[in-house]
Each structure stands twice: as structure tokens, then as C-alpha cells.
C-alpha positions, 0 to 999 in steps of 0.5 A: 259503189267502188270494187276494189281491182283486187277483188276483181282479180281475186273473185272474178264471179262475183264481179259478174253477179255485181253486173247481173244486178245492175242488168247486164249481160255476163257469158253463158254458164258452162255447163257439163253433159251428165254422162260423158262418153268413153273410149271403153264406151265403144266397140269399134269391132262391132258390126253395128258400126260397119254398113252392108256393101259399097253400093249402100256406102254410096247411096248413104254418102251421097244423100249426105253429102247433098244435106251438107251442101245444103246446110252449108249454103243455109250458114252462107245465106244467114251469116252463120258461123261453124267450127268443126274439130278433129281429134283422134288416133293417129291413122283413125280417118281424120283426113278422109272424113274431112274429105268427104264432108267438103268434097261437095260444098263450095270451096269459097265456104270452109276453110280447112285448117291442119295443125301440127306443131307451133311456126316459131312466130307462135312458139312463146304466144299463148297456145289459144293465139294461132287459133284464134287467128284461123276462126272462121268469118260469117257465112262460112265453116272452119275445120280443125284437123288437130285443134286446141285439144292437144294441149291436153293430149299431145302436149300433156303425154309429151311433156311440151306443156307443164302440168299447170299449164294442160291442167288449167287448159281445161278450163281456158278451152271451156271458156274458150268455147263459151266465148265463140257459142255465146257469140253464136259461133256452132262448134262440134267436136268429133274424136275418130276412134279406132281400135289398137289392132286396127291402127297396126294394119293402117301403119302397115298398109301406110308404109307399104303404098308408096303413095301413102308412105309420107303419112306415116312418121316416127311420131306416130309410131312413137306414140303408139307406145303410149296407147294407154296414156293416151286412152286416160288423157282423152277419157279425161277430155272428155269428161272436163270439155264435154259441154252441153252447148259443145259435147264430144261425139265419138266415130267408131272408126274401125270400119270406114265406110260407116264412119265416113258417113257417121261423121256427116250425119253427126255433123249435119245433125248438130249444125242444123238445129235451129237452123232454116235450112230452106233457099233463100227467097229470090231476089225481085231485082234479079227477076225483073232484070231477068225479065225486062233484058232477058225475057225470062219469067221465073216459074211458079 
């Protein structure tokens, strides 16, 4: 049987329903979670989201941070990949969660990746190319502070992107994201939400320590006049790139005790499913050699 190139470029599903009845493989079908979450969704003032007193933020941080290690090392051991993407307000947290995630893991496991705006090597490159490259090698974790998704954020309200371009990036980052998971990469994707009022205090608190100062900038302060466009272009990611194989979670950031910790028990949560997160067996020629050379005996 002959198919034409043009029905390929013109029909590319059908070409993949051709290939499931000669027995094939074709990619995972993308599939959206019913009920995608909102920004509105939260009240980021509540006291649901806020813990008892610093001793219980401790306790809490510390129990996860031990969990964290030990799914780190189950990924380490089984040559599991992950993926951990950042997205929120400016001033919402991003960088002190990811300190805590990896303030206890082995350095030699993750790599932390922040993003700003394109080097001039990757101006002109499709805007997928400078992550592609940073994706992370077997047996260890990749954090994204910034990631793909300002293609539909930053990119969309700042006009560096054409609206064909961020309306069509929907769809390339869900298949994107289709291509890593179906190549059993665990992708999970966090949005750090604060409220308006709250980012006001942290820009304050910012320009007002010296040894905070360089994390505030004139983009930030810029952006912040176009909260409400914002608002309407993440509700909007979240509704057309929450996947049911890579789904938003949203961290109420306002209080952020709580959120240090939500954000290590959302991402423990997710990366062990169907994960064995048990050590490895020993290794007898370690045993033996222990024994004969060193005249240790392992314990039962």
C-alpha cells in the first residue's frame, strides 16, 4: 500500500492509525484532566494554607526533606528520570522551594536550571531547542526554575512571541511533554500563587534588605501592571496543558512555611508512584570483599 507524503503532512493521525493496523507502536494519546485548576480556585489568605508555629515547620520540613532523599536515591538506583517545573508570580517562592527540595539530596542527582531570556546562540532556534538540551540523564532530577511555559506567559503578554506562535505552543508543549512521559521521563509541574497584596510586601521587603535588592527589577515591577492579564493567560495554561499524565499543582504561597513543605509533599507524592522506593539489595562482591580484607560481617 503507497501513502502519499502529502496525506502525511496533511493527516498526520491518520498516518498513526495506518501504523496501529500493521501493529505498531504510535505516542500515548494526550488527554486533559476534567476539571482544570484556577487561580480563583484559591484563597491564598486562608489559614488552611498556613502551619502552627516554626517548631511544626521544622518538624514537617525535615521528615520531608528525608522522604525527598530517599525518592532521589530509589530514581538514582533504578535509572529513573524526573523533571520538576517552576512557574509562578514573581516574588511568589519559586527559588526558596527549590532550595528546600535540594538542600538535602545529593548534589551529584539533580540539576537546577533557571531560565531567563534566550543567549543570543539560541535567539532564532525554536523555543523548545534550549530545553531540550538541559533534560535530564538517567538516574537523576532536572528542576526547571522558569521553563517552556513562558512561551504562553511572558512571551504571549510581552508580545515577544506572535499569537500564532504561543497559540500553536499549547499544543507543542503538550506533545512535548507526551514525548518525555512516554519515554518514562515523571514530569510535575507547580505554579506558586500568591496574592496581589502579598507580592506588594515581598517587592517592598526586597528593596529594602540589601542582601535581597538584586532580586528585585524593573520586570518585575513592570509586570506587575498586568496582574490581570496574567491571571487570564495562566488560568489559560492551565486549562489547555493540564494533562492527566503531567497535571498543574497549585501552591498557595502567601504563607510560606506551608508552602515550603506543600511543595515537597506535592512533589514526593507524584515522583513515587509506582515507584519502589526501598534500597537496593546489597551487593555480595562488596560483602565478600568486606569480609575476606576487612573482617567485617554485615548484619542480618
Amino acid at each position: 500500500m503507497l501513502i502519499r507524503l502529502t496525506d502525511l503532512f496533511c493527516e498526520p493521525y491518520f498516518f498513526w492509525n495506518f501504523d496501529m493496523e500493521q501493529g505498531m507502536f504510535s505516542p500515548s494519546t494526550i488527554t486533559l484532566v476534567a476539571t482544570p485548576p484556577r487561580l480563583s480556585d484559591y484563597d491564598t489568605e486562608s489559614n488552611d494554607y498556613a502551619l502552627k508555629d516554626k517548631d511544626q515547620y521544622h518538624k514537617k520540613l525535615k521528615k520531608a526533606q528525608e522522604l525527598m532523599l530517599q525518592v532521589q536515591q530509589a530514581y538514582y538506583h533504578q535509572g529513573k528520570r524526573a523533571i520538576i517545573v517552576f512557574q509562578g508570580w514573581d516574588a511568589a517562592g519559586k527559588g526558596g522551594a527549590i532550595r528546600r527540595i535540594r538542600e538535602k539530596l545529593d548534589p551529584r542527582g539533580y540539576r537546577v536550571h533557571p531560565i531567563a531570556s534566550p543567549t543570543k546562540d539560541e535567539q532564532g532556534r525554536h523555543y523548545l531547542y534550549r530545553f531540550q538540551a538541559r533534560l535530564p540523564k538517567p538516574g537523576s532530577i532536572a528542576i526547571f526554575d522558569r521553563s517552556w511555559y513562558e512561551r504562553v506567559l511572558v512571551e504571549r503578554i510581552e508580545e515577544f512571541a506572535s499569537p500564532n506562535e504561543w497559540q500553536r505552543a499549547y499544543q507543542e508543549i503538550n506533545e512535548f511533554e507526551r514525548m518525555l512521559t512516554d519515554d518514562g521521563v515523571r514530569i510535575i509541574k507547580i505554579f506558586m500563587h500568591i496574592s496581589k497584596d502579598e507580592q506588594l510586601k515581598r517587592f517592598e521587603e526586597r528593596l529594602n534588605n540589601p542582601v535581597k535588592q538584586w532580586k528585585l527589577t524593573e520586570e518585575d515591577i513592570r509586570n506587575r501592571s498586568k496582574w490581570e492579564l496574567y491571571e487570564t493567560a495562566t488560568d489559560e495554561m492551565f486549562q489547555r496543558t493540564s494533562t492527566i499524565s503531567a497535571p498543574w499543582h497549585i501552591i498557595p504561597g502567601n504563607k510560606k512555611w506551608f508552602a515550603r513543605v506543600e511543595v515537597l509533599n506535592t512533589v514526593i507524592e507524584a515522583l513515587s508512584k509506582e515507584m519502589d522506593l526501598s534500597p537496593p539489595p546489597v551487593d555480595e562482591a562488596v560483602v565478600k570483599a568486606a569480609r575476606k580484607q576487612l573482617g567485617i560481617e554485615i548484619n542480618d
